[in-house]
N, C-alpha and C positions, 0 to 999 in steps of 0.2 A: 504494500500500500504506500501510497505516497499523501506528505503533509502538505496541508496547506499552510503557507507563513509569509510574513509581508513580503519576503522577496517574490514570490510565485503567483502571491494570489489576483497581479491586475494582470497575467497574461494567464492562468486558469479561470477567470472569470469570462476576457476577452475568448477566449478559444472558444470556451463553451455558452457563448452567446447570449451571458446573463440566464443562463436556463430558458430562453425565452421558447415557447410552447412545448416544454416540456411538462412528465407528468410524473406527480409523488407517486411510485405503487405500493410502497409499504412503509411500515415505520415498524419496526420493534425497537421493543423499552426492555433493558438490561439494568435494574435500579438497585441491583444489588453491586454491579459493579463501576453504576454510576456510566453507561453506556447509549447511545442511541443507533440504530444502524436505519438510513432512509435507501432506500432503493426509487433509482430515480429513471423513465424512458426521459433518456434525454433526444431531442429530437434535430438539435443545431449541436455540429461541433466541427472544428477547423473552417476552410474555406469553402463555401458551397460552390459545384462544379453544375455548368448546365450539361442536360443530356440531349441523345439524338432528338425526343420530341420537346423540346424548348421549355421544360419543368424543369428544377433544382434537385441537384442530390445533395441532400442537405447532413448525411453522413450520420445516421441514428444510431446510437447507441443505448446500452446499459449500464446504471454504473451503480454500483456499494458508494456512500458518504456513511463514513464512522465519526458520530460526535464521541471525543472522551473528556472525563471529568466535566458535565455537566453540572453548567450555575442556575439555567432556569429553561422552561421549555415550556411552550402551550399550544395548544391548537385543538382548532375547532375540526366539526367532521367533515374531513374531506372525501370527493365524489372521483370518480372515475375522468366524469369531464372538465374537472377543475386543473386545467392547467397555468404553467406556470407564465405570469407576461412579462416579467423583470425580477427578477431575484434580486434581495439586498445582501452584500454578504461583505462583513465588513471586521477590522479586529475592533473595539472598544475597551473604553477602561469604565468598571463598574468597581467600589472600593478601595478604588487604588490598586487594580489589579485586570490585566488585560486579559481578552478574552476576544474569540471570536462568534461573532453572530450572525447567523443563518436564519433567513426569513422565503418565505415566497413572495414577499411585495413589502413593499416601502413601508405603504398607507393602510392599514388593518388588513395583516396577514393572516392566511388562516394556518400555516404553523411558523413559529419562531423558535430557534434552537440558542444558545449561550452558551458555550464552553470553554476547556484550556485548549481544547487541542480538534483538530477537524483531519481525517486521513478520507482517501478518494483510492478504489480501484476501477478499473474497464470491467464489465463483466461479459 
């Protein structure tokens, strides 16, 4: 798995094009180990290429996002069609102690993650 950290994270956000119309399909909660695992169809990533009939390959993937040592998380129930139109995902300092925060939207997201640490596989 690879981390996300300020050096990586404005050309892993850029790559993957703010999540834009992609889709949460799962979320497990690991509270014993203080864990989040989302599993995301991401539907933008790198450069979209056109094809022979003048449509985008827009390069869809799968991917594992590992929240670890979570500070706070919430979210409302999400649907199958809720996709995602700009992900905010930013480090912040909450106590005087940095952290990274993972949302699906800016302006009333319906989930928000806060943690020490955020790791990302291809699946």
């Amino acid at each position: 798995m690879k981390e996300i950290n300020k050096n990586n994270l404005a050309s892993f956000i850029s790559y993957y094009q703010n999540f834009h119309d992609s889709v949460i399909t799962s979320i497990e909660y690991d509270i014993i180990n203080s864990k989040i695992n989302l599993y995301i169809n991401v539907f933008w990533s790198g450069k979209p290429s056109l094809k022979e009939d003048g449509s985008l390959e827009t390069n869809k993937l799968n991917m594992k996002v590992v929240f670890d040592d979570i500070y706070q998380c919430n979210n409302k129930e999400l649907y199958s069609w809720d996709s995602i139109y700009d992900a905010y995902l930013k480090f912040i300092k909450l106590d005087n102690v940095e952290y990274i925060c993972f949302a699906d939207a800016k302006e009333n997201p319906n989930i928000y993650i806060v943690s020490k640490k955020m790791f990302y596989e291809i699946l």
